[in-house]
C-alpha positions in Angstrom: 124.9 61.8 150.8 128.3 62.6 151.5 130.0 61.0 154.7 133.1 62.0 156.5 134.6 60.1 158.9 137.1 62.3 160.3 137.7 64.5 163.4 140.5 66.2 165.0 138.9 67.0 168.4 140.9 64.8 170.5 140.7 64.6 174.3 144.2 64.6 175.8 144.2 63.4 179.7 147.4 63.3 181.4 150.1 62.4 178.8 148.5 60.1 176.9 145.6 59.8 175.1 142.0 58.9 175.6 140.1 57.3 172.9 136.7 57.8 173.5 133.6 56.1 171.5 132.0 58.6 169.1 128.5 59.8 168.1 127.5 60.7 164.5 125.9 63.8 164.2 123.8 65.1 160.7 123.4 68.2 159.6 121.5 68.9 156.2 122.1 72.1 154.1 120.5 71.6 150.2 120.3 68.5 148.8 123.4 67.4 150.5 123.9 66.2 153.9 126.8 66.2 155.8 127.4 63.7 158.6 130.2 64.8 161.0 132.1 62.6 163.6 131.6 64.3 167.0 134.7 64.8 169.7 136.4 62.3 171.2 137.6 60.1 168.0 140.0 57.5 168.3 142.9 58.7 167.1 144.7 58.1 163.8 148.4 57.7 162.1 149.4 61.5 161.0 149.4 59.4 157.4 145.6 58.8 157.8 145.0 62.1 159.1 146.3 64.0 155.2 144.9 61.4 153.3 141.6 61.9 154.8 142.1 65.6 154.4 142.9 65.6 151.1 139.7 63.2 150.3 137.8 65.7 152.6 138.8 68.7 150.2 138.0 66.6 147.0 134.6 65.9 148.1 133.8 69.2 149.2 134.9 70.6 145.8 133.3 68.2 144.2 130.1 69.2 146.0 130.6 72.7 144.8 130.9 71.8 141.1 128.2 69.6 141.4 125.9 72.4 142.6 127.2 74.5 140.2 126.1 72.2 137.3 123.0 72.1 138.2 122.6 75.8 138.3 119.5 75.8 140.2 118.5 78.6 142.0 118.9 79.4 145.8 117.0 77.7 148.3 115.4 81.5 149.2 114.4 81.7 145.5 113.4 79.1 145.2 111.0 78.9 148.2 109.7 81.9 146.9 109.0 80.9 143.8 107.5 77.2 144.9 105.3 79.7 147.1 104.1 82.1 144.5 103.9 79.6 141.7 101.2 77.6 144.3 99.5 80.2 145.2 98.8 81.4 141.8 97.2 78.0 140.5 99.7 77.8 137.8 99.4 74.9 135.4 102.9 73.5 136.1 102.3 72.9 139.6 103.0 69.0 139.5 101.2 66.5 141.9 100.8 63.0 142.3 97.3 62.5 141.7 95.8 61.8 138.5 92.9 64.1 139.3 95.0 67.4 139.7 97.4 66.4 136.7 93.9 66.7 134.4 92.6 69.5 136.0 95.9 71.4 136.0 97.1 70.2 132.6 97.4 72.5 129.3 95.7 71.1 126.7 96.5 70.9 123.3 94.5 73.7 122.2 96.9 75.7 124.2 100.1 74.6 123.9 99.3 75.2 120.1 98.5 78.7 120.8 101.6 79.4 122.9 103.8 77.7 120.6 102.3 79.8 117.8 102.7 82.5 119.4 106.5 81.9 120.6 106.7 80.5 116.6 105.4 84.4 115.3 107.2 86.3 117.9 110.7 84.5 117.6 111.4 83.5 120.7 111.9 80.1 122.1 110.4 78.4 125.1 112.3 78.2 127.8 109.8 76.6 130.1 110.0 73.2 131.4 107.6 70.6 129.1 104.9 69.9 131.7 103.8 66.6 132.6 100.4 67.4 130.5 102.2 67.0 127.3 101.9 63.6 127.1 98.4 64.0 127.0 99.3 65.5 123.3 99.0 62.0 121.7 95.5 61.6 122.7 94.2 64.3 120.8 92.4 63.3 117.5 92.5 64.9 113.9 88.9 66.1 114.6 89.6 67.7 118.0 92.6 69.5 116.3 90.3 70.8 113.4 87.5 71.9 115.8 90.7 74.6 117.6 89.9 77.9 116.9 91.9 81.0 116.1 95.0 81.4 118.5 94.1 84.1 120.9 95.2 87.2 120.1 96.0 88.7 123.1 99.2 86.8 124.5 99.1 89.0 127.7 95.4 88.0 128.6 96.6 84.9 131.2 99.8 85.1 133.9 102.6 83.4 132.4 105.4 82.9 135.0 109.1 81.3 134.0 110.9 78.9 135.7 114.0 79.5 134.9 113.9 83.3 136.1 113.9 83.9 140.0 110.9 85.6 141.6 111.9 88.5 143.9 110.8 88.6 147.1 109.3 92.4 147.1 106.1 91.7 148.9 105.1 90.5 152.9 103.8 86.8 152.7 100.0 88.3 153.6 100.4 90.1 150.6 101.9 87.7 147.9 100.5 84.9 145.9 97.1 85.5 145.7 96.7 87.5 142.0 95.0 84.3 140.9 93.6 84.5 137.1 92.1 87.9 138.1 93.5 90.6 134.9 91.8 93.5 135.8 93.7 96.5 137.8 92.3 96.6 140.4 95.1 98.1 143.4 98.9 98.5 143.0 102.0 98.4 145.0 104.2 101.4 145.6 107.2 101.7 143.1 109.8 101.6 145.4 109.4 98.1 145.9 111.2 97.6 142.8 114.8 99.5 144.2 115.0 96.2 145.5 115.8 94.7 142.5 116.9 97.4 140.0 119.2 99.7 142.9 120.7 102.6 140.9 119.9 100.7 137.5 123.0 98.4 137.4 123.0 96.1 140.0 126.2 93.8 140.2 125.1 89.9 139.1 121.5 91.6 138.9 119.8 94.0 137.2 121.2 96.1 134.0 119.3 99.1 133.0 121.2 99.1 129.6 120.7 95.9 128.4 117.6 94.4 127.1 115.7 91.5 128.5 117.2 88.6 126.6 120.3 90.3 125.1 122.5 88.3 127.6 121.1 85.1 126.4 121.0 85.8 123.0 117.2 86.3 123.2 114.8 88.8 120.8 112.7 91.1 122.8 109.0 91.1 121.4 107.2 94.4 122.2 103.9 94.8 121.2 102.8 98.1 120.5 99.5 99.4 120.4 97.6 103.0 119.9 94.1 105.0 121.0 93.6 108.1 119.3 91.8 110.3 121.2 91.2 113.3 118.5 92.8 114.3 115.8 93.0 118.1 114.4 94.3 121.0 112.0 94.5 118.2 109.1 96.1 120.8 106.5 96.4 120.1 103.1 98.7 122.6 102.3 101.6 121.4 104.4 100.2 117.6 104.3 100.6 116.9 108.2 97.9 116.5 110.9 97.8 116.8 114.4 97.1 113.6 116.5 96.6 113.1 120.2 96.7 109.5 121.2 97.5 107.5 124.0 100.7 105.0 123.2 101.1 102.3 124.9 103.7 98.9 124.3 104.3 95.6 126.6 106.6 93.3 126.8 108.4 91.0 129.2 111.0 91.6 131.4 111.7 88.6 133.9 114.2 89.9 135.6 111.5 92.4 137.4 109.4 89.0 138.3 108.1 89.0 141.7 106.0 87.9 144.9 103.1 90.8 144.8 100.1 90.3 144.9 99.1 93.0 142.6 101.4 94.7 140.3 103.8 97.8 140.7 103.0 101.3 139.2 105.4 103.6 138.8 104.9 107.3 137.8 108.1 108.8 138.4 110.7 109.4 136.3 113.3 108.7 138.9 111.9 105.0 139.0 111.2 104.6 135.7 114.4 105.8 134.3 116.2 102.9 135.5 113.9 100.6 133.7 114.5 99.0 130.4 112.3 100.7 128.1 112.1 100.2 124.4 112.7 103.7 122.3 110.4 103.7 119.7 109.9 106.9 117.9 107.6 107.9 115.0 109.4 108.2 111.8 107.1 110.3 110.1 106.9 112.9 112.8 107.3 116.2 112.6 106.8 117.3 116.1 105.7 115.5 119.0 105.8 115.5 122.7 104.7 114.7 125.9 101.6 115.9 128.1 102.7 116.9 131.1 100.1 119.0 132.3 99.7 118.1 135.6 102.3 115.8 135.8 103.8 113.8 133.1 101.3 111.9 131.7 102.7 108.5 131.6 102.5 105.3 133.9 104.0 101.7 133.9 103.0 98.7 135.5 105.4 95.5 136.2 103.2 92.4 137.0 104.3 89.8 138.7 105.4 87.4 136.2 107.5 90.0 134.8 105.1 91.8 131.7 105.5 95.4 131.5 102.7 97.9 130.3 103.7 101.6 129.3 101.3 103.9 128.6 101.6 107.7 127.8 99.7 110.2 126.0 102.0 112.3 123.3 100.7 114.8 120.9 102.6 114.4 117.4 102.1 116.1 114.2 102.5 113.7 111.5 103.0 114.0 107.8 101.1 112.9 105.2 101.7 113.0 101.7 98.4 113.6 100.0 96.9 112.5 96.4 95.3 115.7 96.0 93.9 114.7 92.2 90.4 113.8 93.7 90.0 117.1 95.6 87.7 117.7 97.6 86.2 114.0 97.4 89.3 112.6 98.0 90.1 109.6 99.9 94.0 109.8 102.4 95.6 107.3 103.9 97.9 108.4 106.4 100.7 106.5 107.8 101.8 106.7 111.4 105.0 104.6 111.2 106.7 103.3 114.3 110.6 102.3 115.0 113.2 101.2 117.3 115.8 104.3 117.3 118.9 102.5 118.1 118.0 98.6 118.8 118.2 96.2 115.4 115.6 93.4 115.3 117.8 90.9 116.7 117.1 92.9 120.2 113.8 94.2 119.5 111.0 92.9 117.6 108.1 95.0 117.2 104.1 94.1 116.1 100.8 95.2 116.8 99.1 93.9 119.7 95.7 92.5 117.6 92.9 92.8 120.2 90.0 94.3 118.7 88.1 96.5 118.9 90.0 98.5 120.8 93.4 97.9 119.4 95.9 97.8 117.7 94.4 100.8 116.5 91.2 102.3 118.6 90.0 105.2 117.9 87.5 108.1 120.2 84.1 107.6 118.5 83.2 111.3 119.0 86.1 112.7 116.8 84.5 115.1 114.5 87.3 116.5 112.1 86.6 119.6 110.1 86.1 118.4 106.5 87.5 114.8 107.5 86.0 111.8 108.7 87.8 108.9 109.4 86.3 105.4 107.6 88.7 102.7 108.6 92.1 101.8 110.1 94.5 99.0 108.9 98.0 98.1 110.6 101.2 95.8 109.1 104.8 94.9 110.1 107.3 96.3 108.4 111.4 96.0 108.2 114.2 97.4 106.0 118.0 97.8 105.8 119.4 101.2 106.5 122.8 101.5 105.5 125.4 102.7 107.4 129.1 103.5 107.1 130.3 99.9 107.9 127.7 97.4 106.8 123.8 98.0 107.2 121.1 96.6 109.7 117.9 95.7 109.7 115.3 97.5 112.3 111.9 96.2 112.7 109.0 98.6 112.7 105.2 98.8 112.6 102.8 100.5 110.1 99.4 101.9 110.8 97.0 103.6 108.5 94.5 105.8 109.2 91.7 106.1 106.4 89.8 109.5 106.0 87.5 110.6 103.4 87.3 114.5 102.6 83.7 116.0 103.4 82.3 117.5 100.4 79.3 119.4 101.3 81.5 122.2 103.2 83.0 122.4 98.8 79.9 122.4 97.5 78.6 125.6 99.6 81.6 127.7 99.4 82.4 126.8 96.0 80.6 124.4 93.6 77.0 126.4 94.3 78.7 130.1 94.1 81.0 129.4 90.9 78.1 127.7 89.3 75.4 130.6 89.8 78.0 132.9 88.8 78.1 131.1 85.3 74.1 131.3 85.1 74.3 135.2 85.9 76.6 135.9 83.0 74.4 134.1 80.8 71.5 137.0 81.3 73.7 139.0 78.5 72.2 136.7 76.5 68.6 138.2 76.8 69.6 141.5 76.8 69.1 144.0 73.3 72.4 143.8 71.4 72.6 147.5 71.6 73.1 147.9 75.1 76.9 147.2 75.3 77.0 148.9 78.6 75.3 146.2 80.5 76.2 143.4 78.5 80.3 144.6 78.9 79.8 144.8 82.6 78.0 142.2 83.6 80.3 139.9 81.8 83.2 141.1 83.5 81.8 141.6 86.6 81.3 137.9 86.4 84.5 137.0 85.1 86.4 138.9 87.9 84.3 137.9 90.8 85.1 133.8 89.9 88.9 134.5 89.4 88.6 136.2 92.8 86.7 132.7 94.1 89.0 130.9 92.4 92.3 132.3 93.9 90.8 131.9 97.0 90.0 128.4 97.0 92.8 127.3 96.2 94.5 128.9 98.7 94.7 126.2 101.3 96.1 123.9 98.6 99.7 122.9 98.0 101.4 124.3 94.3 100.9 120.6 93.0 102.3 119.5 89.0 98.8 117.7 88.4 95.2 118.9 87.9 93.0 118.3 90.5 89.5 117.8 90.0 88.6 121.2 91.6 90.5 123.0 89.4 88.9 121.0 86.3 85.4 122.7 87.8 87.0 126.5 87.9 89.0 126.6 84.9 85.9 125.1 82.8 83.7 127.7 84.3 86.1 130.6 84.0 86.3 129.7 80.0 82.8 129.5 79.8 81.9 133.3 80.8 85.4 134.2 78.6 83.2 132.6 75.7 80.3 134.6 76.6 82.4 137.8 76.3 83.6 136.6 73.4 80.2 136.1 71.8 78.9 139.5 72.5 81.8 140.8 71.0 81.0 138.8 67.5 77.4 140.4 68.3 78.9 143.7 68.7 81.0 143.4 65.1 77.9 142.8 63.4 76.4 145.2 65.0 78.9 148.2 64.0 79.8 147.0 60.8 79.9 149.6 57.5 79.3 148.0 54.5 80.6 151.1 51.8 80.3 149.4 48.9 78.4 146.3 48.1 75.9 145.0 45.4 73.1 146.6 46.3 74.6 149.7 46.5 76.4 148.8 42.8 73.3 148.3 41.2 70.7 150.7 42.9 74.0 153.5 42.0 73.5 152.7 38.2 69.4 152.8 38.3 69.5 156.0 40.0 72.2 157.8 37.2 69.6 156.8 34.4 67.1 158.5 36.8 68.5 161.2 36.8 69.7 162.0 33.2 66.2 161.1 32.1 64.4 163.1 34.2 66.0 166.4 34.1 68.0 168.8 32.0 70.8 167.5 30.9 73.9 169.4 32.4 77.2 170.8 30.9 80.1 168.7 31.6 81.2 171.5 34.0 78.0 171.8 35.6 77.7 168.1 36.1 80.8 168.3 38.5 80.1 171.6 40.4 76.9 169.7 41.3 79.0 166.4 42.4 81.3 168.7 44.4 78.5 170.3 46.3 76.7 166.9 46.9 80.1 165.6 48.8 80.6 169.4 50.4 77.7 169.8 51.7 77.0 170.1 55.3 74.4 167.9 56.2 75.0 164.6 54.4 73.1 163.7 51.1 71.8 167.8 51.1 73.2 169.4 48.6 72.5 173.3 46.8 70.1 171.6 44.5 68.6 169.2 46.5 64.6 169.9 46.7 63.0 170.7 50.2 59.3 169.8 49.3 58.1 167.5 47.2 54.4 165.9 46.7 54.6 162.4 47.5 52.0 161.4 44.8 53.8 162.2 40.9 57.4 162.4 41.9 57.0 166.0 40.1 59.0 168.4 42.1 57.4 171.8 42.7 59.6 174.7 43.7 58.2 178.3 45.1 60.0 180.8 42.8 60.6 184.5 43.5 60.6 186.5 40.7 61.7 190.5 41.8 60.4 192.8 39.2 60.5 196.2 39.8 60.4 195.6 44.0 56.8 193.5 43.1 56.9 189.8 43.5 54.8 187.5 41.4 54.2 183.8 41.3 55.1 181.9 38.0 52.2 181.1 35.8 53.0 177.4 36.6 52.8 177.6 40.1 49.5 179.9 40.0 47.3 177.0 42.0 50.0 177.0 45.1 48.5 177.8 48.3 50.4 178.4 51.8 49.1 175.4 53.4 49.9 172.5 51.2 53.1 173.8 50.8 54.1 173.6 54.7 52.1 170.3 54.8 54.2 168.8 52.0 57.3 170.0 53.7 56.5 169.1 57.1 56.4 165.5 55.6 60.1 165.6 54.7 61.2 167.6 57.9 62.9 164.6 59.4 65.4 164.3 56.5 66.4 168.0 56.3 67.3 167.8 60.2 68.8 164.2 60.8 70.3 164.1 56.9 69.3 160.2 56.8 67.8 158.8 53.5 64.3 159.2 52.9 61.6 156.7 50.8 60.4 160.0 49.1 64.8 160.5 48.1 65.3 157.5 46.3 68.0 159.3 44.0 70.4 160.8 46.6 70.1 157.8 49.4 70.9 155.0 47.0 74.2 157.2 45.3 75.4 158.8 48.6 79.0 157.0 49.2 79.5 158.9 52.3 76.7 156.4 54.3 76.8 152.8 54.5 74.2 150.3 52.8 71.1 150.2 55.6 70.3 147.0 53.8 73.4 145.3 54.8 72.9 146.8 57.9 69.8 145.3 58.6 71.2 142.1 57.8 74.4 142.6 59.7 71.9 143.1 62.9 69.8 139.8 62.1 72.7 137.8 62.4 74.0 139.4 65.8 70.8 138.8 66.8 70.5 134.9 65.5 73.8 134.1 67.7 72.1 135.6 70.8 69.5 132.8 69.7 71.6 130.1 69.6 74.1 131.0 72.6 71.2 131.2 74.6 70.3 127.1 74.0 74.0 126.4 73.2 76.1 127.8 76.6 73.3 126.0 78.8 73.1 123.1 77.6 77.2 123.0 77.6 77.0 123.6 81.3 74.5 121.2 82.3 76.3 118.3 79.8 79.7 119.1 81.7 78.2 119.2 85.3 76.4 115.4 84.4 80.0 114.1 83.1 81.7 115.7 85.9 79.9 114.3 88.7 79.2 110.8 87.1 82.7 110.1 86.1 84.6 111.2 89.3 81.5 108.8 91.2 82.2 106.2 89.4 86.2 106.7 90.2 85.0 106.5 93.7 82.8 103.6 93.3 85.6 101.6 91.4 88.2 102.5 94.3 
């Protein structure tokens, strides 16, 4: 208490001076009272009068630098906050009972959650130590086992700060009675908050452009959190997907603390705008923006002890670079990575808000991708340097994966089942005669052209990749399997066509038939002997020659001719042929008739078919056509049982893969 003696109200009656007794009056203003002389002092020297000025001026200024040390908050404020801090039951509402400190005391159990929290997040306490915390030294090893997990939603509970003011935005009916109650259930207007944030810079007040604790060297913790609410046109030739998801991020901002009841939502830019607000972008975007159809679709809540909850819903198209070596039953894990733009992590520290099971990641349990389902979500914290031209800095970010395996079934229809069938079709050449190159040709290439068509088509839709991926392990294989089948029938084809001109049948049977020959009939001239050669190769109709016999008695081998012998204009029959009648002459050549007209070797001309260099050796052709038709045998067991050895391997080794991932 500070106590001035002193007054300068004198009471001048006549010429002289009046001294009259004095009352003390006390006025009270802080935590400072002031006790003034009243009028009517006695007086005093003009020396006493300055040195009791001077003392006067000292003590006031001492006052002043007191009050400034202490740095306590105005006695509005802190009404208000006394009120609100009351009202809302919070723990550090001190009394002098022994009852209430228990009942409003933090226990251990929580102070190690908030200080593991504070630890995690980087920031330090800046609450007074309650009176509870020497209760700490009660707490046994077992009690401090027995604590569970620390919660991990550090939002769930009101948490006020002292040394923060509370504004008074609120009428006293409508202030101070949120209690513990956390659901939303009514809001204030936003323009309660132009109170506090004016045009966004507010002199000794609010600052739009600065963070919450940059002007006490304090890191901003924002916890971020995601709900995608479907997902689409997940391409694998561009690697990117379309997401729509609802973003949302918290964090605290005392200087927006206040008096409400309920907290303040603002929807309008104009508001909003002139609020702090972190600017996180996604770094592996490749277009994204915000719904705004009918309005903007974004909100943002200030509660009263100063948290902040921003929530839109943004539509971004996000890359994803895809291991496309398992494809189709490929597994992708797509980031969705998360950064401060301009703020290092000295400012702003990001993480995930861990509050299963709806975040940090939640997802709409009716999402029903194309050929994509999604099997699990994970989430970390990441960090790096970027350089820059003077030095480099270190931004925090956030990482979440989204998990999706590849549906194979729509695969198996459109391509597995038709490429495979295709193979089985060109197999039929198999069974067909050797002769008929016709079909065989075309069905082959039908075959062949109609899987290169399938081919090119499925692969379509998939990026020009340096590695082979497991689809095109099943169309190259079955695209070299019908090749092999046209090249079989063309092996059966050679064998089929091929001459054999001279071989040892042909040497051998060629010498017989000469000894035939000379023994047999007349011997020739040596001039004769070669017109008859000559003729044999001139003639017309292969292995016919002038002297070749059109009749002949398949029982001796004797050759009978019909002779015409003109004697005088009467014909007569030879002695030799006297017994020759009309009708077993045409019966003996009707038995040959087939090799005057098609000129092919007879069994009843073993002579001329076996010497006749102009046609190839029909033994050698019959064996030439037994082995064409011994590798139709074997493709038909061999190009099967390929197939079905490949499609076993195939399957069970990229299962296994799957099962070992």
């Amino acid at each position: 208490m500070i106590q001035v003696f002193f007054s300068t109200n004198f009471k001048q009656p006549g010429n002289g001076f009046k001294c009259v007794p004095s009352k003390f009056k006390s006025t009270r203003k802080g935590r400072h009272a002031v006790t003034l002389l009243s009028s009517n002092a006695c007086p005093m020297p003009l020396t006493t009068k300055l040195i009791c000025a001077v003392w006067l001026v000292f003590l006031i200024a001492e006052a002043s630098a007191a009050k400034a040390r202490n740095a306590g908050p105005s006695i509005k404020a802190t009404l208000i906050a006394e009120h609100s801090r009351k009202t809302h039951k919070d723990y550090r509402s001190v009394d002098s009972s022994v009852e209430s400190i228990l009942l409003n005391a933090e226990t251990a159990q929580q102070r190690a959650h908030r200080r593991a929290f504070e630890m995690a997040s980087g920031q330090d306490s800046m609450e007074p130590v309650p009176l509870s915390e020497s209760l700490e030294d009660h707490i046994t090893d077992e009690e401090e086992a027995s604590m569970g997990p620390p919660p991990d939603n550090p939002f769930k509970l009101p948490n006020f700060d002292e040394s923060y003011k509370t504004h008074s935005l609120c009428e006293e009916w409508n202030s101070g009675r949120h209690g513990n109650n956390v659901n939303l259930e009514y809001t204030e207007s936003a323009d309660r908050l132009l109170k506090i944030i004016g045009n966004g810079v507010v002199k000794n007040g609010y600052n739009m452009f600065m963070a919450p604790g940059q002007s006490q060297r304090v890191t901003t913790n924002v916890s971020v959190a995601v709900y995608i609410e479907s997902m689409s046109s997940f391409r694998a030739q561009t690697m990117d997907f379309e997401v729509d998801m609802y973003l949302a991020m918290g964090w605290y901002d005392r200087r927006l603390a206040h008096n409400c009841t309920n907290p303040i939502l603002v929807t309008h830019k104009f508001i909003a705008d002139r609020i702090w607000q972190p600017d996180l972008y996604f770094v592996n975007s490749k277009f994204a923006y915000l719904q705004e159809v009918t309005t903007p679709n974004f909100m943002l809540i200030v509660y009263p002890d100063g948290l902040i909850f921003k929530s839109m819903r943004i539509d971004v198209t996000l890359s994803c670079m895809m291991d496309l070596k398992r494809f189709p039953t490929d597994k992708q894990e797509c980031p969705m990575v998360i950064q401060s733009y301009a703020y290092v992590e000295n400012l702003v520290n990001l993480s995930w808000h861990n509050d299963p099971p709806n975040f940090p990641i939640g997802s709409n349990a009716e999402i029903k991708l194309n050929d994509m389902v999604i099997t699990n979500t994970r989430f970390e914290k990441c960090e790096g340097p970027y350089p820059m031209f003077r030095g480099y800095g270190n931004w925090s970010c956030v990482r979440g994966f989204i998990v999706m395996k590849r549906l194979v079934l729509f695969h198996v229809i459109q391509t597995y089942a038709p490429t495979g069938m295709l193979v089985c079709i060109s197999w039929m050449s198999f069974w067909l005669d050797p002769r008929a190159s016709p079909a065989r040709i075309t069905l082959t290439i039908t075959t062949l052209l109609t899987l290169t068509t399938m081919s090119n088509g499925a692969r379509q839709d998939l990026p020009q990749v340096a590695y082979i991926k497991m689809l095109d392990l099943w169309l190259s294989f079955n695209q070299v399997l019908i090749f092999l089948v046209l090249l079989e029938y063309t092996i059966v084809s050679h064998f089929l066509t091929k001459r054999t001109m001279d071989c040892e049948h042909r040497r051998s049977q060629n010498a017989m038939g000469m000894m035939t020959e000379v023994g047999a009939n007349m011997v020739f001239p040596k001039s004769q002997s070669k017109d008859r050669l000559r003729q044999r190769s001139e003639s017309p109709i292969a292995g016919i020659t002038s002297s070749t016999p059109l009749c002949s008695n398949g029982a001796n081998g004797y050759i009978r001719q019909r002779h015409a012998s003109i004697d005088n204009g009467h014909g007569k029959l030879s002695a030799q042929n006297s017994s020759y009648s009309m009708s077993t002459g045409l019966g003996q050549c009707l038995g040959n008739s087939a090799a005057l007209m098609s000129g092919t070797n007879h069994t009843n001309m073993p002579y001329y078919n076996k010497t006749d260099l102009t046609k190839p050796c029909s033994k050698c052709a019959y064996e030439n056509e037994m082995i064409a038709r011994k590798i139709d045998r074997y493709a038909r067991i061999i190009f099967p049982s390929t197939f079905a050895i490949f499609c076993a391997a195939y399957w069970f080794y990229y299962s296994w893969w799957d099962v070992e991932n």
